[in-house]
N, C-alpha and C positions, 0 to 999 in steps of 0.2 A: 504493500500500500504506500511504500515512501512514504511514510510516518514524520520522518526528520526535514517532508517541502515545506519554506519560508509560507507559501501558499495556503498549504494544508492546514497547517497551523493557525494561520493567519486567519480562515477560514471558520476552522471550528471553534474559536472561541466566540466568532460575530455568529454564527448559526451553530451551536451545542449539538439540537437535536437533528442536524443533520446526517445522511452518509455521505463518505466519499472515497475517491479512486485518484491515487495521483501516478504521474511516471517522473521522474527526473531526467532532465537534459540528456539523451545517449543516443549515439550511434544516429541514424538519418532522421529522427524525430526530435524537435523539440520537446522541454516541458509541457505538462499536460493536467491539468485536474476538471473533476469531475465533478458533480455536486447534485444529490437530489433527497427530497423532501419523504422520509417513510409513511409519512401519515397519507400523501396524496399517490405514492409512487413504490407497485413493486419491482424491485431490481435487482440482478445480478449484477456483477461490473466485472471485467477479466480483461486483462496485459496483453497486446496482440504488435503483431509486427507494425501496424499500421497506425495504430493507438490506442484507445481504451475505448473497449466496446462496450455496452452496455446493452442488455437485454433485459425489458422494461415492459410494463403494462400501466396503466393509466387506471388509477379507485374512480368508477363513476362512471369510468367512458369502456364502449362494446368491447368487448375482449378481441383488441386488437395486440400483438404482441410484435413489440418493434424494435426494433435493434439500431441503436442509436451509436455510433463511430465519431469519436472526439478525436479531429485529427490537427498534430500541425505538423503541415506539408516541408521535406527538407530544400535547401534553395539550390543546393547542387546532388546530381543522383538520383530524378526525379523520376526520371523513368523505371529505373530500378526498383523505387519508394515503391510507387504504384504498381509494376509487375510484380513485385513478391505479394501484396496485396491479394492482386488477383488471382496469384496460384495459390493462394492460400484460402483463397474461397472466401474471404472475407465482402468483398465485393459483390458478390453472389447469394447474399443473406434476402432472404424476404425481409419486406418490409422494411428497408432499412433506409436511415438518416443518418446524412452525413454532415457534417461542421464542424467549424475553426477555421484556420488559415491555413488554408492548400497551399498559395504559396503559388499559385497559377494563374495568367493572365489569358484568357478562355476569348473574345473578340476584339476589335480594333479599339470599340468604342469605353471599356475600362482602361485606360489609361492617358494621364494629361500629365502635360508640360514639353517645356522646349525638346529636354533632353531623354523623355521616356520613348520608348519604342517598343511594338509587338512581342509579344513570347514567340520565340523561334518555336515551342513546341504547342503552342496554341490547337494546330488541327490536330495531332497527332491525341493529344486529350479528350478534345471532341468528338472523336472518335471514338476513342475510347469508352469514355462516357455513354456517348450514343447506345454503344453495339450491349452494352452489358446494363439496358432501360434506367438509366438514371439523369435524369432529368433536372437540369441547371436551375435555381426558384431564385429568379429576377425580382431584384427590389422592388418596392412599391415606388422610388426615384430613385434613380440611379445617380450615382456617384462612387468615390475612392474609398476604401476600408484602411489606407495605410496612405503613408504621406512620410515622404524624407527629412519633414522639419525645415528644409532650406527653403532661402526668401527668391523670389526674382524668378530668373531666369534659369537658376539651379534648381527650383523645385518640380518636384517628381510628388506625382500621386496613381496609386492603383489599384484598382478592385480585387486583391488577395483573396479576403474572406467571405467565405458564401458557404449554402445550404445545396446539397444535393440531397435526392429522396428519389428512392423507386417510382416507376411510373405505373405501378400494381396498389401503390396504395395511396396515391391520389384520390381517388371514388369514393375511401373509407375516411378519406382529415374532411371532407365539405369545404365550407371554407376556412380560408388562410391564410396568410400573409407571410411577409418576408421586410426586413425594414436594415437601416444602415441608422445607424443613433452619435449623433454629430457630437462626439464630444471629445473634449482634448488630457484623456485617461494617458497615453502614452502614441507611440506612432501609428497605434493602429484603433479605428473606433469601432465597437459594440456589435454586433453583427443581432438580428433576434426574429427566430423563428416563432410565432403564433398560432393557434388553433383553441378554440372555445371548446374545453374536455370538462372542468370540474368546477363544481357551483359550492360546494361546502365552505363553510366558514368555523373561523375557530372563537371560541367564546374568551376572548383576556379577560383577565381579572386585575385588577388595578392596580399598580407598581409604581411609588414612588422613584422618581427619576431625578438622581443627586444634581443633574444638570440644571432642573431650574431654580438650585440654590445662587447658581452662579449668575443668575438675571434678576438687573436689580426693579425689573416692573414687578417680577414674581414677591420679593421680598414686602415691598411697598402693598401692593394688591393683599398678601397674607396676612401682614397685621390690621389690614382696614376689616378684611372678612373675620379673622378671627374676634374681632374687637367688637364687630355687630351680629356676633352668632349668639351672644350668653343672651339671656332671660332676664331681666334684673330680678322679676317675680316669684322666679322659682325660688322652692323650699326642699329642693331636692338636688344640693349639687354636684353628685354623679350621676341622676339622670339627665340633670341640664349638661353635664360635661357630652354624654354622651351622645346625646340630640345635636351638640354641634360639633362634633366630632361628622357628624353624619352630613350635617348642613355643608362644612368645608369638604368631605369628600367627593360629593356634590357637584359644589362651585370648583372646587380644582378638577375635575372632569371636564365641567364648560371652559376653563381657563388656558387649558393643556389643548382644548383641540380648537379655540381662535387664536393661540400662538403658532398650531401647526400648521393647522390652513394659512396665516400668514406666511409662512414661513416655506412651503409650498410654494405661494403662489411667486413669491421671492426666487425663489428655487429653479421655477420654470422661466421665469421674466428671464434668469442669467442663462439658464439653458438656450431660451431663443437667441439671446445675444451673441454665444456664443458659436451656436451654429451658424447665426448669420454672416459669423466670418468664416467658419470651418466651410460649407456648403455654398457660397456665394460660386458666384462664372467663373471663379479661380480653381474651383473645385479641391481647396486645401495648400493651394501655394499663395503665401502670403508674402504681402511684403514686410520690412521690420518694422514697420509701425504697427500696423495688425500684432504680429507675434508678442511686440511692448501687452498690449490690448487685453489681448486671450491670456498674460501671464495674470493680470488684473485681475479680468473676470474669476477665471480659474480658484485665484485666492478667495474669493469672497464666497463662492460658491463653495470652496471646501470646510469652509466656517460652517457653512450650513448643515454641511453632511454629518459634520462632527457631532451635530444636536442628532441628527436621524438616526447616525450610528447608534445612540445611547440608546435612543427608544425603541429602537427593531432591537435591541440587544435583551433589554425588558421584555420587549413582545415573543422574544423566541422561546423563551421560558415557558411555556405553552402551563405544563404541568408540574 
C-alpha cells in the first residue's frame, strides 16, 4: 500500500474514514494514489503494470461492476507503457475507466503556444484506443490540463489528462460529463469525471470547530449571544444554564453556516478570477503580470481552504 507516501499520509488524516491504494514513483509510472469512500463504494484496489486498478461497485446504483485504472502515463517508453498494458489484459477489462495523466497528446487541436507541437505518436494511440473500444470523453470546453508555467512566447500548454471509458458501458452511466477545473494547484489542473449514482446523505452531528476561536466577529457575536440567552426570572439555575446552552447551540448552527456561505461564495468569486486568467485565449500562457496576479489570488484563496480544511476534517468524523 506504500504506507510511508507524503500523499497517503497527507490524505488520511484530512479523510480518516477513508480507503486507499498508493504506488511510489518507479520504473515507467509515476506516483499514484487512490482514494474512495466505504460507506458509498465497494472496492478492491491491486498494483498492476499500468497503475492501480480498482474494481468497484457503486451502494445505490444497478450493479454495474467497473474497473477503474488510475494511471500516470510515462513521458518516455510510451509505447512500451501501453503495450505491456495490453498484453497484460488490463486494457481488455469490461467496463473499464481510465484516468490521470497519460501523458498523450491525442489531436492537433490540444495543444497551444509558439513552441508546442503534435505528439509524433498521436495516430498511432488512436489507434490504439480505437481498435480495443475505448473511447476518448471530451470536455464539456476544451482546453490545457498542464501548462509549462512560462510567460510569453515560451509558454507551452496541453491537454495531458483525460478520461477514457469502454464504449460497452456508455448505455449503463446515462448521462455524464467530463470537465477540466481551472485552477492553479501545480502545473497540471483537476481533471473530473461525473455521473449522478448516489442520493444518500450523512446525518453530522455538531462539532465544535477551534477555528472560529481565531475570528474575532465569532468572539464579539458569543459574548453578545451568551449575554442574552440567561433568564433573569428563573429560579432554576441549571435548568436556565441548560436552556441556553441549547439556545447558543442553536445560534452557532445559524452563525457557522452564514460564515460559510460567505465564505463560499468568497471562495468561488477567486475561483472565477482565477480561471479567468488560467482559461482566457491564452489558454494558460500568461504573461508576468498575470502570473504576479494568480500568485495573489492563489494566496487569498488558500486562506480560505485553510477554514474548509478544518471543517471537512470535523465533518469526516462521521461516527
Amino acid at each position: 500500500m506504500c504506507s510511508d507516501s507524503p500523499a497517503l499520509i497527507a490524505f488520511s488524516k484530512l479523510l480518516p474514514s477513508w480507503e486507499y491504494c498508493a504506488i511510489s514513483a518507479k520504473g515507467l509510472s509515476g506516483g499514484l494514489l487512490s482514494a474512495w469512500n466505504p460507506s458509498m463504494v465497494n472496492c478492491k484496489a491491486y498494483h498492476t503494470c499500468a497503475g492501480i486498478l480498482l474494481q468497484a461497485s457503486i451502494r445505490g446504483m444497478p450493479a454495474i461492476p467497473l474497473n477503474i485504472l488510475n494511471v500516470y502515463g510515462p513521458y518516455r517508453d510510451r509505447e512500451l507503457f501501453w503495450d505491456n498494458a495490453l498484453r497484460g489484459g488490463i486494457l481488455n477489462l469490461p467496463h473499464l475507466v481510465i484516468g490521470g495523466d497519460l501523458n498523450l497528446i491525442l489531436r492537433s487541436s490540444e495543444f497551444w503556444g509558439v513552441k508546442a507541437s503534435l505528439d509524433p505518436l498521436s495516430n498511432h494511440f488512436l489507434s490504439l484506443f480505437e481498435s480495443i473500444g475505448l473511447v476518448d470523453v471530451a470536455p464539456s470546453e476544451s482546453g490545457p490540463t498542464w501548462r509549462n508555467g512560462r510567460a510569453g512566447s515560451e509558454g507551452i500548454s496541453k491537454r495531458l489528462d483525460r478520461f477514457l471509458i469502454s464504449n460497452s458501458l456508455i448505455p449503463s452511466l446515462g448521462a455524464y460529463k467530463t470537465w477540466i477545473k481551472c485552477l492553479d494547484l501545480s502545473d497540471h489542473f483537476p481533471i473530473v469525471f461525473e455521473w449522478n449514482t448516489w442520493k444518500g446523505s450523512h446525518d453530522y452531528h455538531f462539532k465544535f470547530n477551534r477555528s472560529w476561536l481565531e475570528d474575532p466577529d465569532f468572539i464579539a457575536w458569543f459574548m453578545r449571544e451568551w449575554a442574552s440567552s440567561f433568564n433573569p426570572d428563573s429560579i432554576d439555575d441549571i435548568e436556565d444554564l441548560c436552556l441556553s446552552l441549547r439556545k447558543l447551540k442553536s445560534a452557532t448552527k445559524r452563525w457557522t453556516k452564514e460564515k460559510f456561505d460567505s465564505l463560499v461564495l468568497e471562495s468561488t468569486n477567486l475561483e472565477l478570477a482565477i480561471e479567468s486568467i488560467l482559461a482566457g485565449p491564452t489558454k494558460g500562457i500568461l504573461s508576468s503580470e498575470q502570473i504576479v496576479s494568480l500568485s495573489l489570488l492563489n494566496a487569498e484563496r488558500h486562506r480560505i481552504l485553510q477554514h474548509f480544511l478544518l471543517t471537512w476534517q470535523l465533518k469526516s468524523r462521521i461516527k
